[in-house]
N, C-alpha and C positions, 0 to 999 in steps of 0.2 A: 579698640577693634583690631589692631595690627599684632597686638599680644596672643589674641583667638587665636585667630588667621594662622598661625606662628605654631600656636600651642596643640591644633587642629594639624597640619603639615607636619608637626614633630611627631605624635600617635600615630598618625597615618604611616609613619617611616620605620615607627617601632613595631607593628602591626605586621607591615610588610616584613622585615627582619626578620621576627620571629617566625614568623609563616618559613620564609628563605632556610632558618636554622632548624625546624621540626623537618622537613622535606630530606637535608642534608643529612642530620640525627636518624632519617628511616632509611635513605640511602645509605651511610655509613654502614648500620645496622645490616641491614641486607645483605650487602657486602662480607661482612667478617661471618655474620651466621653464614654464609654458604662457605667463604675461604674454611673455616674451622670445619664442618662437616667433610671437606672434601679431607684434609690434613686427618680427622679420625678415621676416615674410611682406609686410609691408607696404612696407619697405624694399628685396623681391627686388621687389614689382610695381614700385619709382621706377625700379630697376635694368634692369626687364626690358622697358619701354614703349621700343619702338622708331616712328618715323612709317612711317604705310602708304605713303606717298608727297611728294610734294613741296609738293603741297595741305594734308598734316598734320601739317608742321612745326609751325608755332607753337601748335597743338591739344595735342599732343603733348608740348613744352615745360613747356607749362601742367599738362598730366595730370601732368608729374613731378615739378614745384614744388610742387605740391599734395600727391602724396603723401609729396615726401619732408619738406614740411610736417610732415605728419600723422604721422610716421614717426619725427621728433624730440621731436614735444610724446610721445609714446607711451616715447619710449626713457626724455626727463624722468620721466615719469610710472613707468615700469620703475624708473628709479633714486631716486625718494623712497620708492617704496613697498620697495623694497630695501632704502636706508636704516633704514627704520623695523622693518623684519625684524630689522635687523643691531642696532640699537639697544638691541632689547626681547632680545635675546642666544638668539633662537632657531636663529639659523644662526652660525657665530663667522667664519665664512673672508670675511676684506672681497674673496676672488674673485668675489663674487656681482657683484660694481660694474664688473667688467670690460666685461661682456657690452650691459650697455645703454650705458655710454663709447665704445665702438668703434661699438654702430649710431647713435648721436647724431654722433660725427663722419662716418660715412659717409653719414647722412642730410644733413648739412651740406656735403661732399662735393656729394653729387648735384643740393641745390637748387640749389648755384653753379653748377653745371655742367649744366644741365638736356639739352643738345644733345649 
C-alpha cells in the first residue's frame, strides 16, 4: 500500500513538473519571439534608410551605421539571453540561436556596407 501511496506522489510531482516546464517553455518562447522581432525591426530600419538626396548622403551613412550598430549589440544581446534560456533547459531546440546569428551577421553586413 506504501508503494501506491509513493508511486501516486511521485506522478503527481512529474505531473506538476512538466506542467511548471511547458509554462516556462511558452514564457521562454514569448520572450525571444518579441526580443527577435524588436532586434529585426531594427535591422529592417539599417536596411530600409535610403538618402533623400545627394545633400543626404553622408547623414544617411551614418543613420545606418548607427543602426546597424544598435542592431548587433541587440542581436548579441538576443543570443546570451538565448543562451541562457537554452542552458537552464527551458526551451531544448539550439534553433533558437539561428535567428539572432543571421541578424548579427546581416547587421555586420550593413554597417560595412552602409551606402
Amino acid at each position: 500500500m506504501r508503494d501506491a501511496t509513493n508511486r501516486m506522489a511521485t506522478a503527481s510531482e512529474n505531473q506538476h513538473r512538466s506542467r511548471g516546464e511547458a509554462v516556462a517553455a511558452l514564457i521562454s518562447a514569448s520572450v525571444l519571439v518579441a526580443a527577435n522581432l524588436v532586434t529585426l525591426y531594427v535591422l529592417y530600419l539599417a536596411v530600409a534608410i535610403s538618402p533623400d538626396g545627394s545633400w543626404d548622403v553622408r547623414q544617411s551613412a551614418d543613420n545606418v551605421q548607427l543602426l546597424s550598430a544598435v542592431s548587433g549589440v541587440l542581436a548579441v544581446a538576443v543570443a546570451a539571453l538565448t543562451a541562457f534560456i537554452l542552458a537552464t533547459r527551458w526551451l531544448r531546440s539550439r534553433w533558437w540561436l539561428t535567428a539572432p546569428a543571421v541578424m548579427l551577421l546581416c547587421s555586420a553586413v550593413r554597417w560595412l556596407f552602409p551606402s
